[in-house]
DOLUM-313109 format. One record per residue: residue in three letters; x, y, z of N, C-alpha, C in turn. Coordinates in pm, whole numbers, padded with zeros to 5 digits, always signed. Each point is the difference from the previous one (the first is absolute). Layout:
ALAXYZXYZXYZ;...
//
This chain:
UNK+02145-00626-00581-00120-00009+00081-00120+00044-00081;UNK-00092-00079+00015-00127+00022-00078-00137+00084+00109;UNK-00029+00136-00047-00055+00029+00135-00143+00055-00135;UNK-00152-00057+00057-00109+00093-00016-00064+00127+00067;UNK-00006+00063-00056-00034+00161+00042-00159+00027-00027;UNK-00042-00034+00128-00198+00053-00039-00007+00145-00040;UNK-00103+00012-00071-00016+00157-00063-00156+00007+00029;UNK-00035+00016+00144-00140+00046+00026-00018+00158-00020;UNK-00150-00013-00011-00034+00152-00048-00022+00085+00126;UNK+00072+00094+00044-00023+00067+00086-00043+00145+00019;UNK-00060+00096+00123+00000+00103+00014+00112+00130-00051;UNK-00033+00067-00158+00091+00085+00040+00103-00034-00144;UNK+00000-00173-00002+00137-00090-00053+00083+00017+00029;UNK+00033-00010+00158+00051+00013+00080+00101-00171-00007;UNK-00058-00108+00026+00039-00132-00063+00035-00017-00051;UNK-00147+00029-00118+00098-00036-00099+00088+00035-00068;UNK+00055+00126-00027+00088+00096-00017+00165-00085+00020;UNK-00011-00023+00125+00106-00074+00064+00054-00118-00052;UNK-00133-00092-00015+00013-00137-00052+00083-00031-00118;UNK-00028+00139-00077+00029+00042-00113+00135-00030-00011;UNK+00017+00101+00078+00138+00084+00018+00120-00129+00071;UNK-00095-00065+00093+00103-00100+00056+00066-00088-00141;UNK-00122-00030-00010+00022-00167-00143+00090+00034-00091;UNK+00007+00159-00038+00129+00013-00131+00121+00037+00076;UNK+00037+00000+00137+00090+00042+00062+00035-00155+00031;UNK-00058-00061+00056+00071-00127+00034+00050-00084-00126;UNK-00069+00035-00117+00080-00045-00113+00116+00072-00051;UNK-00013+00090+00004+00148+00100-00013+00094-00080+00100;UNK+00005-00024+00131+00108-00108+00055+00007-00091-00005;UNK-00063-00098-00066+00018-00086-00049-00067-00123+00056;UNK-00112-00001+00051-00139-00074+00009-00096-00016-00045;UNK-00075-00116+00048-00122-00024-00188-00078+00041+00058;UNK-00071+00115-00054-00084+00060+00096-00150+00025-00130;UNK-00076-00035+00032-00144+00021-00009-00133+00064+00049;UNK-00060+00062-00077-00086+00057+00067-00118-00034-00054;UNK-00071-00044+00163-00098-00120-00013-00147+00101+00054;UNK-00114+00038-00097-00119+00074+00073-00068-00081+00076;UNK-00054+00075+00092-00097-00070+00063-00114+00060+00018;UNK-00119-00036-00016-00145+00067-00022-00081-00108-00069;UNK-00165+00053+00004-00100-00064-00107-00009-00135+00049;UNK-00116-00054-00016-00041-00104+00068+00045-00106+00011;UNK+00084-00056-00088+00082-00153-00006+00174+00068+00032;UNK-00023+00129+00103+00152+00004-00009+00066-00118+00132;UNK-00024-00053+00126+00043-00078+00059+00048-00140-00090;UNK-00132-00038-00047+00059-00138-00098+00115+00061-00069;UNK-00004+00104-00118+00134+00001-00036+00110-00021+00059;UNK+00036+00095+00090+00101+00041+00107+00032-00159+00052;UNK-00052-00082+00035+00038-00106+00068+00025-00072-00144;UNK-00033+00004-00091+00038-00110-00179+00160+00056-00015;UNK+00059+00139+00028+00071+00065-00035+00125-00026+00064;UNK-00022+00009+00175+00085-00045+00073-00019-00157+00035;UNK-00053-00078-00048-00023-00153+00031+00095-00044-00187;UNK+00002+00095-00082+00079-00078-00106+00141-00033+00024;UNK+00081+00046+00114+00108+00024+00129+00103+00101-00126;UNK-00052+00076-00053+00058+00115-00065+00080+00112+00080;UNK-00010+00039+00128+00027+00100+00062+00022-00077+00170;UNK+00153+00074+00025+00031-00062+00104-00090+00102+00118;UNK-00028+00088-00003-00095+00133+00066-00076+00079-00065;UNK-00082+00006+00051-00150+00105-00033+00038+00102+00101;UNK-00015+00104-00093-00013+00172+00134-00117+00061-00032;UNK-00038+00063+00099-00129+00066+00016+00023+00121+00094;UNK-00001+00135-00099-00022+00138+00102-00171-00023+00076;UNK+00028+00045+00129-00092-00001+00109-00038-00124+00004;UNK+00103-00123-00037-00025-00127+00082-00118-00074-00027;UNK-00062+00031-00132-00120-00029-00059+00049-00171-00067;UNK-00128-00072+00077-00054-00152-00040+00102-00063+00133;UNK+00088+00022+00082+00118-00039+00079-00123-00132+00090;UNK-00142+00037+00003-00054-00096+00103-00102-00074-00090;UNK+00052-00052-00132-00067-00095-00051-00017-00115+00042;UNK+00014-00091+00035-00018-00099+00081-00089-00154-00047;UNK+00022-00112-00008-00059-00115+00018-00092-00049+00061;UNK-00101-00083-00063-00100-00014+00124+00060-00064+00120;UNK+00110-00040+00025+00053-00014+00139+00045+00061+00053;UNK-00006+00132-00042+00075+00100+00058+00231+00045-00049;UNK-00013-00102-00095+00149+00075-00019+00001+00057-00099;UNK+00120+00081-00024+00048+00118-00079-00050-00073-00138;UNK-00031+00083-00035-00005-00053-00247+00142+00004-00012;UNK+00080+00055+00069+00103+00062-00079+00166-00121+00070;UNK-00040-00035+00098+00093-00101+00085-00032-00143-00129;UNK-00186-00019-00034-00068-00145-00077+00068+00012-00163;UNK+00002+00097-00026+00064+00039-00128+00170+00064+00010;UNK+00080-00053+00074+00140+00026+00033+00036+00147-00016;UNK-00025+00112-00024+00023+00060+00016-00001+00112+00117;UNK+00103+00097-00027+00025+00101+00044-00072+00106+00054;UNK-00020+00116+00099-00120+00085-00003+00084+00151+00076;UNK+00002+00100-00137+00044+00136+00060-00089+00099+00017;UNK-00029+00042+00114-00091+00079+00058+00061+00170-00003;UNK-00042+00111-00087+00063+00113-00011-00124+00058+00023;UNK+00033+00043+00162-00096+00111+00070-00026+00135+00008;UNK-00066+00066-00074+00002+00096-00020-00124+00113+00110;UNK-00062-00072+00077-00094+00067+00102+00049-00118+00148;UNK-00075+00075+00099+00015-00058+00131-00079-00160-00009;UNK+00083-00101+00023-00052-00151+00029-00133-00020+00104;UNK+00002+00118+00039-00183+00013+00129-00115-00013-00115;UNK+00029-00010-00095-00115+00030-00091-00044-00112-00058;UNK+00069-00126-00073+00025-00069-00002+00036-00167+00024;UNK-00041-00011+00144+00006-00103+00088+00072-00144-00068;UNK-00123-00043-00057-00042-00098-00075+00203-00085-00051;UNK+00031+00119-00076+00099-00011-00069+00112+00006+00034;UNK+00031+00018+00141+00104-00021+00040-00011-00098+00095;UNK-00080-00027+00105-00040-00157+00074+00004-00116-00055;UNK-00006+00016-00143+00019-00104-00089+00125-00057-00012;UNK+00044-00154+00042+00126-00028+00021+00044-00041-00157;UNK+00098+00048-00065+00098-00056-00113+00119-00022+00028;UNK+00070-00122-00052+00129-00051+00068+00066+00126-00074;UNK+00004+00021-00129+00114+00065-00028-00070+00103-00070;UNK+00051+00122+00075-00101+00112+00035+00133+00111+00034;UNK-00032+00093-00085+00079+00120+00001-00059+00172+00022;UNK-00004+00079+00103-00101+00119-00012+00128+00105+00015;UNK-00074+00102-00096+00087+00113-00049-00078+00059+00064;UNK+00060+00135+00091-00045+00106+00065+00072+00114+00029;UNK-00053+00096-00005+00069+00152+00048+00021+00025+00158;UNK-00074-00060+00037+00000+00022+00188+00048-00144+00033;UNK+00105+00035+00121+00006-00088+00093-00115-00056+00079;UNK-00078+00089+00043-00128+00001+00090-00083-00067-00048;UNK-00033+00004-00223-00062-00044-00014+00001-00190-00010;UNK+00141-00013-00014+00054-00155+00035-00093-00038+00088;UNK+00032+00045+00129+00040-00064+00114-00133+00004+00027;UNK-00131+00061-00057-00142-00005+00012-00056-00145-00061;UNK+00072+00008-00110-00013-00153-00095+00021-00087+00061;UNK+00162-00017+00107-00004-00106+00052-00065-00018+00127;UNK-00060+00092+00063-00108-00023+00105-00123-00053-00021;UNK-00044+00042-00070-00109-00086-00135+00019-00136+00003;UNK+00120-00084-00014+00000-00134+00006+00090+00020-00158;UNK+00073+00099-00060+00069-00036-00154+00112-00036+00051;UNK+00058-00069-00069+00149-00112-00036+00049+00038-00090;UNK+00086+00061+00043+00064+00028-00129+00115+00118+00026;UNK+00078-00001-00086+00132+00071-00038-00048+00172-00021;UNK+00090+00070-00057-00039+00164+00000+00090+00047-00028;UNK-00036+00104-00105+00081+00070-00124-00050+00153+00049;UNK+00082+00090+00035-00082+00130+00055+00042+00087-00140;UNK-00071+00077-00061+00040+00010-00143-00109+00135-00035;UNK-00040+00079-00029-00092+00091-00066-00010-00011-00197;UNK-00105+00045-00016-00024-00052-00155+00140+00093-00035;UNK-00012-00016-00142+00138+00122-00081-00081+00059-00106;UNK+00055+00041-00118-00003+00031-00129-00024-00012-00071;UNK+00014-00006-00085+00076-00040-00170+00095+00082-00021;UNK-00029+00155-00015+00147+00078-00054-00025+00155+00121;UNK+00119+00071+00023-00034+00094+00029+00007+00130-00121;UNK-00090+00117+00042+00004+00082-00101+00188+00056-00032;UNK+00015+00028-00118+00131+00029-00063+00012+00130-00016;UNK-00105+00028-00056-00044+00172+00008-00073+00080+00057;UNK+00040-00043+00156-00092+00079+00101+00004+00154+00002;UNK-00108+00071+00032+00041+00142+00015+00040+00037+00130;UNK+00076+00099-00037+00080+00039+00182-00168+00022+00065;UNK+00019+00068+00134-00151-00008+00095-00038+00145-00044;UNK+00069+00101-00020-00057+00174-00031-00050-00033-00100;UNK+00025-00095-00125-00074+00053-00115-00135-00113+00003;UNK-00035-00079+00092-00097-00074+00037-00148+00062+00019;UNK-00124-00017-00045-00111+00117-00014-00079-00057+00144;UNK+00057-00123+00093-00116-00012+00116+00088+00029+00039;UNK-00022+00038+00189+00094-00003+00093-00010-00102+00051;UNK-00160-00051+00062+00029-00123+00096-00180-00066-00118;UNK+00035-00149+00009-00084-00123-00063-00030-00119+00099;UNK-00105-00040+00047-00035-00098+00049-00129-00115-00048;UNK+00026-00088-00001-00054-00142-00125-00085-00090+00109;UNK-00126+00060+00004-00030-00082+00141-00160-00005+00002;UNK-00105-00140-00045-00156+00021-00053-00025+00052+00198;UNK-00141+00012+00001-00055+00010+00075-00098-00075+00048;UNK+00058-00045+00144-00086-00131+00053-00087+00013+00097;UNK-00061+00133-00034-00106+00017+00124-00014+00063+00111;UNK-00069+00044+00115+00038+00025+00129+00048-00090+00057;UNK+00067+00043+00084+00058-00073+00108-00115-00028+00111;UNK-00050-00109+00050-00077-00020+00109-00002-00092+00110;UNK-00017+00052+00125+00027-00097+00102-00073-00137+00030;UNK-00007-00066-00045-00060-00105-00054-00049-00092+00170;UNK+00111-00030+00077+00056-00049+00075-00087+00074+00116;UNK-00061+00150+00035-00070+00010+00095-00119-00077+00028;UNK-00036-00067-00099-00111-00135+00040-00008-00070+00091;UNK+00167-00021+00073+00064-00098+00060+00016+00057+00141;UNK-00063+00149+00007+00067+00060+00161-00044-00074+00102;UNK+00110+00010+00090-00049-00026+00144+00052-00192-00008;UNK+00062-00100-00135+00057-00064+00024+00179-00049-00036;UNK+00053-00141+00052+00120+00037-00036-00005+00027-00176;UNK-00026-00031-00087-00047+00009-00110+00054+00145-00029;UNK-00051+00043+00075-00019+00169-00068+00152+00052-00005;UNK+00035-00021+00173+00124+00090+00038+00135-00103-00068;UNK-00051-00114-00033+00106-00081-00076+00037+00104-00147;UNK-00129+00037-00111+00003+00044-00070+00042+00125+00023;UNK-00031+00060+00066-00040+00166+00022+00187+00039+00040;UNK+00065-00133+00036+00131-00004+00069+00105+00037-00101;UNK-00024-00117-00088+00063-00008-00125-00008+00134-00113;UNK-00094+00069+00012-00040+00114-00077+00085+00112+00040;UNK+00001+00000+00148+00058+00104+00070+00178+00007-00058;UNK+00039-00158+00060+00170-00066-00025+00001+00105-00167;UNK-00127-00054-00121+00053-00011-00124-00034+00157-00020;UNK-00029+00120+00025-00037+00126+00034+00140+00038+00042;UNK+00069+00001+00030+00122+00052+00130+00119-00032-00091;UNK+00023-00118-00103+00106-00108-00060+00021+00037-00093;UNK+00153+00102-00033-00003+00062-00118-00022-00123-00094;UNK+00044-00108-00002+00001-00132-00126-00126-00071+00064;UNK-00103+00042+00064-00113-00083-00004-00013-00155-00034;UNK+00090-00065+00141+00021-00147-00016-00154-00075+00082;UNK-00025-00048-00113-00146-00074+00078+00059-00107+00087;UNK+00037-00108-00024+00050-00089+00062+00104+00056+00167;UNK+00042+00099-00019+00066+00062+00139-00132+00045+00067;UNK-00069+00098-00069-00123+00045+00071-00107-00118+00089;UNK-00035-00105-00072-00046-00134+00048+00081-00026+00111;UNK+00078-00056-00018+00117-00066+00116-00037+00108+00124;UNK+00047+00131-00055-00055+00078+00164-00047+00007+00056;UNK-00144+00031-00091-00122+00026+00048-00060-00170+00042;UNK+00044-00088-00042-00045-00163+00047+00032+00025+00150;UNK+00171+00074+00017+00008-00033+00134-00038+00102+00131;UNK-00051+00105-00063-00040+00103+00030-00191-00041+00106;UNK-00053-00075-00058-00103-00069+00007-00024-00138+00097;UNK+00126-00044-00056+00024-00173+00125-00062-00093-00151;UNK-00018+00018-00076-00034-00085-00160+00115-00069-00019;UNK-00011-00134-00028+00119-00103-00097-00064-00048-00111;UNK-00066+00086-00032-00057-00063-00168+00105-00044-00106;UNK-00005-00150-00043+00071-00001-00105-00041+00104-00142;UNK+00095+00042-00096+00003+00073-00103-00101-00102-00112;UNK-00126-00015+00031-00090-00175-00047-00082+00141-00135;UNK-00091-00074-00097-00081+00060-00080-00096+00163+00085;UNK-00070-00068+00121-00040+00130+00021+00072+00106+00059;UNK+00087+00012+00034+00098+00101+00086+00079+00071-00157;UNK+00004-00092-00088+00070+00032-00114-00127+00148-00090;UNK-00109-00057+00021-00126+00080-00045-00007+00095+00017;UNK+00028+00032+00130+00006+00090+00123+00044+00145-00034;UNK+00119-00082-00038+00168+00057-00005-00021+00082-00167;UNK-00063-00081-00104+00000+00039-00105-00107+00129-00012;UNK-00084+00034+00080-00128+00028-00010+00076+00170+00097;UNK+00099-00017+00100+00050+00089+00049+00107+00040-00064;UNK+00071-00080-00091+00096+00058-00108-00088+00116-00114;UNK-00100-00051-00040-00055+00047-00089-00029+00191+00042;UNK-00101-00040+00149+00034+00148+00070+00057+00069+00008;UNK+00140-00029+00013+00104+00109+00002+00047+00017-00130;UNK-00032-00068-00115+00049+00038-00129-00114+00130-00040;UNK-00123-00052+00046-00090+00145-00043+00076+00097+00051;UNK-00035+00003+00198+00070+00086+00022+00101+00096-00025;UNK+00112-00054-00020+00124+00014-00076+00009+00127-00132;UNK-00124-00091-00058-00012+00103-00173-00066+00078+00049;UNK-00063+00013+00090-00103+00147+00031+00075+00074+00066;UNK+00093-00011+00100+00069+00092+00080+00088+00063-00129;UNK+00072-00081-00075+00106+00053-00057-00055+00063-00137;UNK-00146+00007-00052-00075+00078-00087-00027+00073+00112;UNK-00015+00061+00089-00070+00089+00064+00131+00079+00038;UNK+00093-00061+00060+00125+00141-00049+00052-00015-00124;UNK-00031-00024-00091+00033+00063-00111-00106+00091-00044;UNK-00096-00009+00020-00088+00123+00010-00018+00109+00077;UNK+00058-00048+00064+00017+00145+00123+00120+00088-00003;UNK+00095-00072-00074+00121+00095-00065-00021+00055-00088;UNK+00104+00105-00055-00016+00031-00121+00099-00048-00145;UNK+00055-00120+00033+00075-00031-00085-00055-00054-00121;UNK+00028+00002-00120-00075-00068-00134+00010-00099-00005;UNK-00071-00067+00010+00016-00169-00018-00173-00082-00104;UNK+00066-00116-00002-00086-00060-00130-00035-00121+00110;UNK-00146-00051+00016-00021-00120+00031-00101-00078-00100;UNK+00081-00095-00058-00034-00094-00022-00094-00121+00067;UNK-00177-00002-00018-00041-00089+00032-00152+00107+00016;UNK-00065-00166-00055-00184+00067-00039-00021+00032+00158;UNK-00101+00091+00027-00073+00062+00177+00064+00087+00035;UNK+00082+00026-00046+00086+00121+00132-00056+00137-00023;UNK-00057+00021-00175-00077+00093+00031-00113+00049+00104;UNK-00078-00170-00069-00132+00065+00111+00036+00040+00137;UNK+00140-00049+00081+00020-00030+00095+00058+00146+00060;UNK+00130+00014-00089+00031+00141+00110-00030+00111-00130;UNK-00080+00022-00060-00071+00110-00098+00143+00094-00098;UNK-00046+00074-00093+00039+00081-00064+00185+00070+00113;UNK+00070-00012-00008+00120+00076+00049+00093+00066-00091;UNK+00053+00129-00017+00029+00088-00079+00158-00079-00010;UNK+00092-00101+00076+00090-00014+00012-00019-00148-00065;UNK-00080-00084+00003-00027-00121-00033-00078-00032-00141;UNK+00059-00111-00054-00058-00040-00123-00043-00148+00000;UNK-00082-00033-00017-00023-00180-00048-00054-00051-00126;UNK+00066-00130+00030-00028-00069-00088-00030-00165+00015;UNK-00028-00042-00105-00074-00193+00020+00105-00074+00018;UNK-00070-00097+00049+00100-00155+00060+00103+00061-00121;UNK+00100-00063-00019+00090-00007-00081+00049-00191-00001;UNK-00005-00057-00161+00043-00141+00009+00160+00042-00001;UNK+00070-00128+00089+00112+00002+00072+00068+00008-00086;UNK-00013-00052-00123+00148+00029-00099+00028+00170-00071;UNK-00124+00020+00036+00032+00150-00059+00044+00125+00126;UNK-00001-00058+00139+00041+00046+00103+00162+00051+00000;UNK+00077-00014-00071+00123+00004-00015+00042+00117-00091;UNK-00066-00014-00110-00013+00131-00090-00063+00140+00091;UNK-00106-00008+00078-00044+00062+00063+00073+00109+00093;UNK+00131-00116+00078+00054+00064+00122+00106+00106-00055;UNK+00032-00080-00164+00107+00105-00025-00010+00106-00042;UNK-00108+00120+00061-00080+00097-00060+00002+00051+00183;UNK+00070-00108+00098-00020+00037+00166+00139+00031+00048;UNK-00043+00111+00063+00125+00049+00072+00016-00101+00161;UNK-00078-00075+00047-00034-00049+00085-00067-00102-00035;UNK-00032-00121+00051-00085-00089-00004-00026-00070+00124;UNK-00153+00006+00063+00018-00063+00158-00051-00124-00049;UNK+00061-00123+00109-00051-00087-00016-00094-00084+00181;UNK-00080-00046-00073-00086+00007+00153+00004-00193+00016;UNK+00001-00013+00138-00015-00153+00020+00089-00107-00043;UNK+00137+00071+00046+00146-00069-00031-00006-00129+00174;UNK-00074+00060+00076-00009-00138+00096-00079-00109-00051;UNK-00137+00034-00068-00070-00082-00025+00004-00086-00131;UNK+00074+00093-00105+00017-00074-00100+00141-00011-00042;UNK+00030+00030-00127+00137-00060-00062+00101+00113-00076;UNK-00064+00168-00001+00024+00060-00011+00076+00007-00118;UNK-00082-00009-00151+00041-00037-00120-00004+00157-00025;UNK-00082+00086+00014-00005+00146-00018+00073+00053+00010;UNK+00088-00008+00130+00131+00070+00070+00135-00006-00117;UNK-00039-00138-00068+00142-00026-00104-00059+00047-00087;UNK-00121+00006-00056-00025+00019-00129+00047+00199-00035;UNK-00011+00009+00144+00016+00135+00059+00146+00067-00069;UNK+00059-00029+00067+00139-00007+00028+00055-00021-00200;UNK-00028-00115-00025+00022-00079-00128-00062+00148-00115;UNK-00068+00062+00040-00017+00090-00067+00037+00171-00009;UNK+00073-00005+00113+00093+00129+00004-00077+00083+00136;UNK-00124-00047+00037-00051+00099+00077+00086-00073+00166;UNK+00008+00081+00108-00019+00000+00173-00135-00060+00009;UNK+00058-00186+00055-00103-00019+00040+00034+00011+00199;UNK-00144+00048-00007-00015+00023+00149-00099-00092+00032;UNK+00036-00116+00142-00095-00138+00049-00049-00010+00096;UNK-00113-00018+00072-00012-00080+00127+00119-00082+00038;UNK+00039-00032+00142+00081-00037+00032-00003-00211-00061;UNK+00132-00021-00053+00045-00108-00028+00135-00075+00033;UNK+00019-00092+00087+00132-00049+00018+00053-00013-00090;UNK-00054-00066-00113+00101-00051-00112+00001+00118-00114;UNK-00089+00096-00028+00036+00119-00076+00121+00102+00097;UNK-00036-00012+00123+00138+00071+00119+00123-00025-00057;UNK-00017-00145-00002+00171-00070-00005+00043+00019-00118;UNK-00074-00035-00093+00037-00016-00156+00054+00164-00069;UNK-00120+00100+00033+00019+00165-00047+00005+00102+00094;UNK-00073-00011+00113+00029+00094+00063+00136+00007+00065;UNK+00069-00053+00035+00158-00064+00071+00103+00089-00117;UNK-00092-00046-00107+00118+00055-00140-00008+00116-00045;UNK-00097+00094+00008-00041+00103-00005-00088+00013-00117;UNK-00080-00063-00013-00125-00040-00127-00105+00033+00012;UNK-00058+00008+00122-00130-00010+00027-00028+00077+00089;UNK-00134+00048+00096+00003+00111+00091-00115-00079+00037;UNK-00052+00004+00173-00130-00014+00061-00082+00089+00054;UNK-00082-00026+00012-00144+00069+00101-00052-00084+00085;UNK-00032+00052+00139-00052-00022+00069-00133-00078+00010;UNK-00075-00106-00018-00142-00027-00050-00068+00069+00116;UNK+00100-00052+00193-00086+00031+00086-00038+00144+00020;UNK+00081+00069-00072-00006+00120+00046-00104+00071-00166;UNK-00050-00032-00050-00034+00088-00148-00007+00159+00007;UNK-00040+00021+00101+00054+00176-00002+00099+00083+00008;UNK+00110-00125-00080+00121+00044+00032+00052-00030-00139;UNK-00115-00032-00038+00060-00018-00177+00036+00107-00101;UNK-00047+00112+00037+00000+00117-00062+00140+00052+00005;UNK+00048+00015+00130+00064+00073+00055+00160-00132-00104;UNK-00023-00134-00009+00031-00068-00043+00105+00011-00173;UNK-00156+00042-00044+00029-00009-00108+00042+00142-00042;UNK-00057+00128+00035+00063+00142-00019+00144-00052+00039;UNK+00074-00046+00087+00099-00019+00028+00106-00074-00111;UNK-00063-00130-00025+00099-00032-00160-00045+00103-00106;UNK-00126+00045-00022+00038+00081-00114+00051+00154-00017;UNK+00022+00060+00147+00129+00102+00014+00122-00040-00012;UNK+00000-00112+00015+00172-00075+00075+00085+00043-00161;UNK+00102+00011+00032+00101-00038-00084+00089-00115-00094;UNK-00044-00081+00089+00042-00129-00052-00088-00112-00013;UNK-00124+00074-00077-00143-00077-00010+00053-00096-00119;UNK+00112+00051-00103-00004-00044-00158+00101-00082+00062;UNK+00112+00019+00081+00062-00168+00062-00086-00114+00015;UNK-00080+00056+00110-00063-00101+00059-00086-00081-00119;UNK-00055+00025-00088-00071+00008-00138+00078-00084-00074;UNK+00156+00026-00031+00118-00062-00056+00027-00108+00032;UNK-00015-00004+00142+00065-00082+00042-00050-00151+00017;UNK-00147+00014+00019-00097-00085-00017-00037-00031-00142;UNK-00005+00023-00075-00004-00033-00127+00150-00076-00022;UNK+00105+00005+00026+00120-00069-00031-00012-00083+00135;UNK-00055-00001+00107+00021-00146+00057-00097-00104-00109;UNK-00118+00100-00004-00077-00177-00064+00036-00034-00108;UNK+00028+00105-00123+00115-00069-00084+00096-00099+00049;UNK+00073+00020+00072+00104-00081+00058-00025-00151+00066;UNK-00145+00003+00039-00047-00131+00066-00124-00013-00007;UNK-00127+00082-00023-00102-00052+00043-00076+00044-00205;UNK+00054-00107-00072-00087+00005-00125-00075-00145-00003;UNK-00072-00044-00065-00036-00097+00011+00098-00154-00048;UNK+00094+00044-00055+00083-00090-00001+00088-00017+00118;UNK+00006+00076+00082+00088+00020+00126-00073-00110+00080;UNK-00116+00005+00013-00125-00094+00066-00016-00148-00068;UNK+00001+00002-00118+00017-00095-00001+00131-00113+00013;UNK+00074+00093+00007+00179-00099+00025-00029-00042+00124;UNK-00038+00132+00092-00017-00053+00136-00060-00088+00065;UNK-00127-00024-00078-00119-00075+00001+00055-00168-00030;UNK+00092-00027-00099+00048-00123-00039+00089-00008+00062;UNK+00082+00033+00068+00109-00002+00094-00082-00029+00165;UNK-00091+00024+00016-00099-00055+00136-00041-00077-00021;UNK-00037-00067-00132-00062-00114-00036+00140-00123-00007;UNK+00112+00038+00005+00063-00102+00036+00097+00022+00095;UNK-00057+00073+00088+00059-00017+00140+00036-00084+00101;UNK+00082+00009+00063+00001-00120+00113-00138+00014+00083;UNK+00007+00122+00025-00101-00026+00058-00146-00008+00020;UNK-00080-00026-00117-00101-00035-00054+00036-00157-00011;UNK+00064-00030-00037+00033-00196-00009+00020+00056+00170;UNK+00046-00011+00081+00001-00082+00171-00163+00051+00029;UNK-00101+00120-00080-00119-00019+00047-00104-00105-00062;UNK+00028-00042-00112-00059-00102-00090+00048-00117+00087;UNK+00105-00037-00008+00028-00103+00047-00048-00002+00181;UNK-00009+00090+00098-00075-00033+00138-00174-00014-00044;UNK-00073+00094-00112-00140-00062+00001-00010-00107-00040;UNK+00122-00081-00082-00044-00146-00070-00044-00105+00100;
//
């Protein structure tokens, strides 16, 4: 199988990092795998010269980037030029619209959430589903046990601002209490499912809005809220404890000032995030509902307890096995009490162990990509290709 791998430039290199990481992993199992940039002003013409030479049976794209290129008649580039289209989501599809409404016959989306599927296909997407979280490359070999570790607790998280009620503009119509509904649902939800919160609060109201571009806006614009939210509650008890911890990400000074227990530091680019954790006795990871929770492994992959916002598929995969540990998002004043708790515990360097040898065991980037080519010739991706034909 001949698959292209976009390498856009992202926040963080967060992308591209991945892109990276995917393209020499899918060649290690034995696919022609390429990695194709995308950027700079004549990058569309390329991209379509590249996949129109019929070189590559699929193009993948982390966060689903170019998926709604389109014809002036409106069909796929990617259906007109026979190919393939893998969508590897790494944030919530509310953000996004465009790119998943976009119909491609043969159309594959990789995701960490169930929830976040089933948002895609309310949207109007077609298509098959690979539930999957990013991986690796290697885990550390020479991790240090957690006592001789110099942080206790590390969190990797920029700063996006206040949180503001945006939505009181709207009082006094359904508008408001539609929104104001959903806030409440995603406030209360340890895994902060937007798409459940909607559905409620739709019926909460007497609303049958289809899931159309503006409801999607909506939704993204109230996702975004609770991600501020989120980092401010959970910087604000970590400041209010006294545990030592390191945050990573420019503002937090100005924000919660000088603390005798707290240290910071700048964005950190994502590939050097890994070296980082293994210096953490702990590593939290924030926005395992909303995103793809690459931190949590990189976590783990590096010897430290990662501790998550709540995730079905990090649940099933590590916590079940004894890998991983959670926190409460709804509750953040309960994080303290949280984390003093694994780092008295006794069997903090299991839990530490143990997670580092699951993702060895399955989640490196070659693990992803076997899996990844093994969905690509599924039955059942051909019975969904074959009902959009």
């Amino acid at each position: 199988m001949k698959i292209a791998v976009y390498r856009a430039v992202s926040h963080n290199g967060v992308l591209t990092e991945m892109a990276t990481s995917l393209t020499k992993a899918l060649s290690a199992v034995g696919a022609e795998a390429d990695l194709l940039p995308i950027g700079g002003p004549d990058w569309v013409q390329s991209l379509v010269g590249a996949l129109g030479a019929g070189r590559y049976d699929y193009a993948l794209s982390f966060g689903s980037f170019t998926a709604e290129l389109v014809s002036g008649d409106g069909r796929s580039a990617y259906d007109l030029l026979g190919c393939g289209f893998v969508g590897w989501d790494v944030d919530h599809p509310a953000y996004q619209y465009r790119r998943f409404a976009t119909s491609i016959r043969d159309r594959l989306q990789v995701c960490a959430s169930q929830s976040h599927f089933d948002f895609e296909q309310a949207m109007g997407c077609r298509t098959a589903a690979c539930l999957m979280t990013p991986g690796v490359d290697a885990v550390a070999e020479d991790a240090a046990p957690l006592d001789d570790r110099p942080i206790p607790v590390a969190v990797a998280m920029s700063w996006l601002g206040e949180p503001e009620m945006w939505w009181d503009a709207y009082k006094g119509t359904p508008v408001h209490r539609l929104i104001q509904g959903v806030v409440d649902r995603m406030m209360a939800d340890p895994e902060a499912d937007i798409l459940r919160a909607y559905r409620g609060a739709a019926r909460s109201v007497g609303l049958d809005a289809p899931l159309g571009e503006d409801i999607c806006n909506i939704l993204a614009r109230v996702g975004l809220y609770l991600r501020q939210h989120d980092r401010l509650r959970v910087a604000e008890a970590l400041a209010a404890s006294d545990i030592p911890c390191v945050v990573y990400g420019k503002g937090w000074r100005e924000r919660l000032g000088e603390r005798p227990h707290m240290r910071y530091a700048d964005d950190t680019a994502f590939g050097d995030v890994g070296g980082l954790y293994r210096d953490a006795r702990i590593v939290l990871n924030l926005n395992a509902a909303n995103g793809a929770s690459e931190r949590a492994i990189l976590a783990m992959a590096s010897g430290a307890v990662a501790v998550s916002d709540a995730s079905p598929l990090l649940r099933s995969e590590f916590e079940g096995r004894g890998g991983l540990r959670f926190f409460d998002r709804s509750r953040p004043n309960s994080l303290k009490e949280t984390l003093s708790s694994i780092l008295s515990s006794g069997d903090a360097q299991a839990v530490a162990d143990r997670g580092r040898a699951l993702v060895a065991e399955a989640h490196l980037w070659t693990h992803k990509a076997a899996r990844l080519l093994g969905a690509l010739q599924s039955p059942a991706l051909a019975e969904r290709r074959a009902a959009i034909r």
